[in-house]
N, C-alpha and C positions, 0 to 999 in steps of 0.2 A: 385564608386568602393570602396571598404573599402582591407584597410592595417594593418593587425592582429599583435601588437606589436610595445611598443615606445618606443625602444631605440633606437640609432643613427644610426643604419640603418634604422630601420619602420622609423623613425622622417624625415629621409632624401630623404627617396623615395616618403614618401607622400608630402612634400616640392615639390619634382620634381616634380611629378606629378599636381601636383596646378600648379605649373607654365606655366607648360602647357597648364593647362585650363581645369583641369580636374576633377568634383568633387568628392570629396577625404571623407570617414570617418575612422577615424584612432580610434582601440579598444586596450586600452591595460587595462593590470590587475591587475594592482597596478596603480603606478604616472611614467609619464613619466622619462626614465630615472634611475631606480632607481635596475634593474637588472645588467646585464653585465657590462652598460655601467659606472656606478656610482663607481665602484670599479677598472674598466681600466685606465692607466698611461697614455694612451696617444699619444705612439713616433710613430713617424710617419717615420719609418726606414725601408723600401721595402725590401732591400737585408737581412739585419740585422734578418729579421722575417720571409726569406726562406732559402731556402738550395741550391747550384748552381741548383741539378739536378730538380728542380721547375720551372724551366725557363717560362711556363704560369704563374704560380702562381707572380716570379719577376715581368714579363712584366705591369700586373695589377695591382702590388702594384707600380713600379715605374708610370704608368700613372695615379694613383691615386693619388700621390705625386706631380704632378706635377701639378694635377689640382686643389691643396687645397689653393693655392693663390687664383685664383678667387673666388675660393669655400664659401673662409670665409669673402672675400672681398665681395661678394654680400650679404651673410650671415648677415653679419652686416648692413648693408645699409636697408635690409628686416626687419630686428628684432629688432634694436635701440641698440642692444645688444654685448657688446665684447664677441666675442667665446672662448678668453685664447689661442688663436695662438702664438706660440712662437717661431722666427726665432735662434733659439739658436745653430745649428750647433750639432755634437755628437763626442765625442772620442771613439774609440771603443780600448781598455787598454790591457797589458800584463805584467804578473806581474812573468813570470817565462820563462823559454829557449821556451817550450814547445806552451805556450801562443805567446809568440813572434813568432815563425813558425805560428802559425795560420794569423797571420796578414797577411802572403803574400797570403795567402787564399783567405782572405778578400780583401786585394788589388785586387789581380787580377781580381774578380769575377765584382768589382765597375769601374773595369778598361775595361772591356768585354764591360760592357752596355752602357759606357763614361760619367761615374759618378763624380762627384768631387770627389777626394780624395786625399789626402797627407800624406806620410810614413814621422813619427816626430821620432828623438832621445829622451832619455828620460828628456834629457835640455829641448828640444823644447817644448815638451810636459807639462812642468812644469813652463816655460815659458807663453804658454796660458793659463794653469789652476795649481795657486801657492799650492792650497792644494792638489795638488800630493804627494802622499809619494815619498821618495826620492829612492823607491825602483822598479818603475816602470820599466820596462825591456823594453819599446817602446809602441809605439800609431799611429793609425789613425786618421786623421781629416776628417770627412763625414761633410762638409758644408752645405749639402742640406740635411741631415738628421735633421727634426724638432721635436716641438713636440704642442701636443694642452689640453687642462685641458678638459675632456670629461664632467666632471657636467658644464664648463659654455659653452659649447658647446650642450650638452640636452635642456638648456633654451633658449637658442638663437633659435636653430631649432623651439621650442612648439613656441615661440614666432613667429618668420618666418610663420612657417607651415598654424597658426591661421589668420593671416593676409593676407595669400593669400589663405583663405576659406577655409583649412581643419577643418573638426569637428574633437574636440580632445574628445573621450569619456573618461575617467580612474574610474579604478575600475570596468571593464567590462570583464571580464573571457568568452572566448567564450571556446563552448563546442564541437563544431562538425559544421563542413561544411556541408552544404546542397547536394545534387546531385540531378540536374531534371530527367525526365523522358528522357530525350534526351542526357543523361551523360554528363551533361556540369555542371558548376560550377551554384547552385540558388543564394545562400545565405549561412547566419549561425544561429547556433543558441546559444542564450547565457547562463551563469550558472542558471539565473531565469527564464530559458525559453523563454524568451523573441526570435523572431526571424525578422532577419532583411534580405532582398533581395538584390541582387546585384549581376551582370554575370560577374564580373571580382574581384579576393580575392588574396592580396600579403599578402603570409605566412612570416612575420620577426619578429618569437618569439621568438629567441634564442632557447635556450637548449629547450625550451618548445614547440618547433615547433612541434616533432612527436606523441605531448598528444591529438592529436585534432580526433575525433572519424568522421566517416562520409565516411572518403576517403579510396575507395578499395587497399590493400594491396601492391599491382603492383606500385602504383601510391606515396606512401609513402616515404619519402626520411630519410635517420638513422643519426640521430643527438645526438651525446651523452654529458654529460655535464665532464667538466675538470677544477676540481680546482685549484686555484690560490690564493695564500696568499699576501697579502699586506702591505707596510706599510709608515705611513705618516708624516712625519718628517718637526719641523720647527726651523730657527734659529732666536733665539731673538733677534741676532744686523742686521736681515734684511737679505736684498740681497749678495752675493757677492761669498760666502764659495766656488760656482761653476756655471757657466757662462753658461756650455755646459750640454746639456746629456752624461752620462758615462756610457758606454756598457763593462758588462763582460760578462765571457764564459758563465755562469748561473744570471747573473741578470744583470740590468739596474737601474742608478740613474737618475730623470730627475726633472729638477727644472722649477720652475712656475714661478721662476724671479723676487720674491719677498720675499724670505727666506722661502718659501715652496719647499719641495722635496719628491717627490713620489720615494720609494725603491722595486722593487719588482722583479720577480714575481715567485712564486712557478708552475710547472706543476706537476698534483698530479691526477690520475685515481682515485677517491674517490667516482663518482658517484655524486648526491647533497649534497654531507655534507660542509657544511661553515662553520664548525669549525674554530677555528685559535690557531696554535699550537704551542708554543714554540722553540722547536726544530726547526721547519722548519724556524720559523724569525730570530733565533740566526744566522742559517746558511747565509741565506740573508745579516744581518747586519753584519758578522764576513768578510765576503769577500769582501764588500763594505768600511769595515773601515779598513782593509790590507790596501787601494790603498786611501781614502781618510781618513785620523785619524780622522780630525776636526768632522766629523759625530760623531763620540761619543760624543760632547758635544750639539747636538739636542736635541730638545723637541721633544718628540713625539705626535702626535696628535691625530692620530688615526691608530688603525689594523685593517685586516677589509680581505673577505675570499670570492669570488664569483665564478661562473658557465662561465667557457668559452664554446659555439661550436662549437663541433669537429665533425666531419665528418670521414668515414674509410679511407680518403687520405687527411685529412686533409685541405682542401682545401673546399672553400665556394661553396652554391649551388645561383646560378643565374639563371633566366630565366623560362621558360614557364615547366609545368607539362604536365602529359599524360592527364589530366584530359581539357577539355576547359576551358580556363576563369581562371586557375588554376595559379598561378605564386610563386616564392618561391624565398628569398631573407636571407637565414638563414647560418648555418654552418661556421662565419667567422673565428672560432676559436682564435690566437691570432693577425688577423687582423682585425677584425671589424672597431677601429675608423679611421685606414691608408683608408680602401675598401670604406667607408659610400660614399664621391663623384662617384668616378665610377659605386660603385654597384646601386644609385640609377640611374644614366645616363641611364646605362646598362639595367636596368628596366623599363624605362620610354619608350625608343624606342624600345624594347621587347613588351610591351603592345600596345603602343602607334601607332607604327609603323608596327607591325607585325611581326618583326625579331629580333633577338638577335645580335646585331655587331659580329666581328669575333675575337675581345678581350676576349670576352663574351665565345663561344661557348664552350673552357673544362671546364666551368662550369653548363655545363645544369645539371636541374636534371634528366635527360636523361638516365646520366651514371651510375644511380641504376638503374634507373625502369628494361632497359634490362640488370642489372647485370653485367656491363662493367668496368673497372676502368676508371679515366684519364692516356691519353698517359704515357708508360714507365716514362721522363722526369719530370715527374708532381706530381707523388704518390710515395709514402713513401713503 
């Protein structure tokens, strides 16, 4: 079977899929790695990254989360490699009256699903983390909110993946899915022409999933790209400046635990532009050092501007096409590195097994083909 794209979804479902015993070629078209996933932070925060009225969209990111302890734990064992896992806990901050009413939001909704959380004053909260400005209005503690560094989490998987038999092609641009005479899935075929057979094909190209020529329109799933601005911050006395991730209304700081900190993230309708703009990182950085100062005196290390996908409800596609043999594993938009365990499980005994669990099912790509949304609950 071949798996079209390697970033930490492709990387992780062709992983599964090995494991299972199943031989696997994974095509991507660049280096693994090196799209979506290279320029994503990381946090691994379910509630944090939907909305209450999401409640499929929670249920999977929290059983996704729950399953990245063993995830990385065998991860590593597989690949000889640390993934950048990082049990660091999240403050999720308020820094005005306004902001403070939102927390109960947030409490409640963590409190719905029987999440950890704890409501802190702004002592307490400054207490756990001293480079608090002293002007914070209240804080959450999400304990089980983590976070994982996604570049060492790309080499761990290529590494994994290749050791339990996936072929890793890179540099292989494919152009167009094949269709038999019996409309089932052949094969593909590549940008040199090149073509290669195979009756089972998992589309995980990101943004680039809906460029692929071959498949009748009915069958096609709308994937659009959503920029996101970045930026990469280091301290030169090392660890220490902030312990936890730090969630605001519009951005998140999350530390790598060794005087690295990814700042980001812009959502910006731009289409493919990776530009990196000014404005938009001032914004980033100006509401981030309100609530922590000391960032101002970081190095920066790098900015840097990539392609999220998004879907018309936001929400990833999983599961089996109208197509046979057809499978799609694309659209996480800004869940991608929380989804990577589940979405590949969920893929594995979709193919594997013949059915999509019942986690799985508001995400078929199902609900384009007959022009359906997901349930009320689900979609934006």
């Amino acid at each position: 079977m071949i798996v079209i794209g390697g970033g930490v979804i492709g990387l992780a479902v062709a992983w599964r899929l090995a494991q299972q015993g199943a031989g696997v070629l994974l095509l991507e078209r660049d280096e693994p790695g090196r799209g979506t996933s290279h320029v994503a932070a990381g946090m691994l925060a379910p509630v944090s990254e939907a909305h209450p009225r999401e409640e499929p969209l929670l249920r999977l990111g929290i059983a996704s989360a729950q399953a990245y302890p063993g995830f990385v734990a065998a991860l590593e064992e597989a690949s000889g490699l640390d993934p950048g896992y990082l049990e660091c806990g999240t403050l999720i901050a308020a820094r005005d009256r306004d902001e403070a009413e939102g927390l109960e939001r947030e409490l409640e909704i963590r409190t719905k699903f029987g999440l950890a959380v704890r409501r802190l004053t702004p002592t307490e909260a400054r207490r756990l983390e001293p480079a608090l400005a002293p002007t914070i209005r209240g804080a959450l503690e999400v304990a089980d909110d983590h976070a994982i560094d996604p570049r060492q989490l790309t080499k761990a998987l290529v590494a994994a993946a290749r050791r339990a038999g996936v072929q890793v092609r890179t540099g292989t641009a494919v152009t167009e899915v094949e269709i038999g005479a019996d409309g089932a899935v052949g094969g593909v075929r590549l940008s040199d022409g090149e073509r290669l057979s195979s009756d089972a094909l998992v589309i995980a190209a990101g943004v680039w999933s809906p460029g692929l020529f071959g498949l009748p329109p009915e069958a096609l799933v709308p994937v659009r790209p959503v920029k996101g601005q970045i930026m990469r911050l280091r301290d030169p006395g090392g660890a220490g400046l902030m312990t936890r991730a730090l969630r605001l209304p519009a951005a998140y700081l999350v530390p790598r635990g060794d005087g690295r900190y990814v700042l980001g993230a812009t959502v910006e309708e731009r289409g493919f532009d990776t530009s990196v703009t000014a404005g938009a990182l001032f914004e980033l950085l100006r509401d981030a050092v309100e609530l922590v100062p000391g960032l101002s005196e970081l190095v920066i290390d790098e900015l840097s501007a990539g392609t999220r996908p998004g879907t018309p409800d936001n929400a990833p596609v999983i599961g089996a096409g109208s197509v046979r043999g057809l499978y799609w594993a694309t659209g996480h938009y800004r869940h991608g590195i929380l989804l990577a365990p589940i979405t590949a499980e969920l893929i594995a005994q979709a193919l594997l097994e013949g059915q999509l669990p019942s986690l799985g099912e508001p995400f078929s790509p199902r609900r384009f083909e007959r022009g359906r949304k997901l349930p009320t609950e689900v979609g934006a």
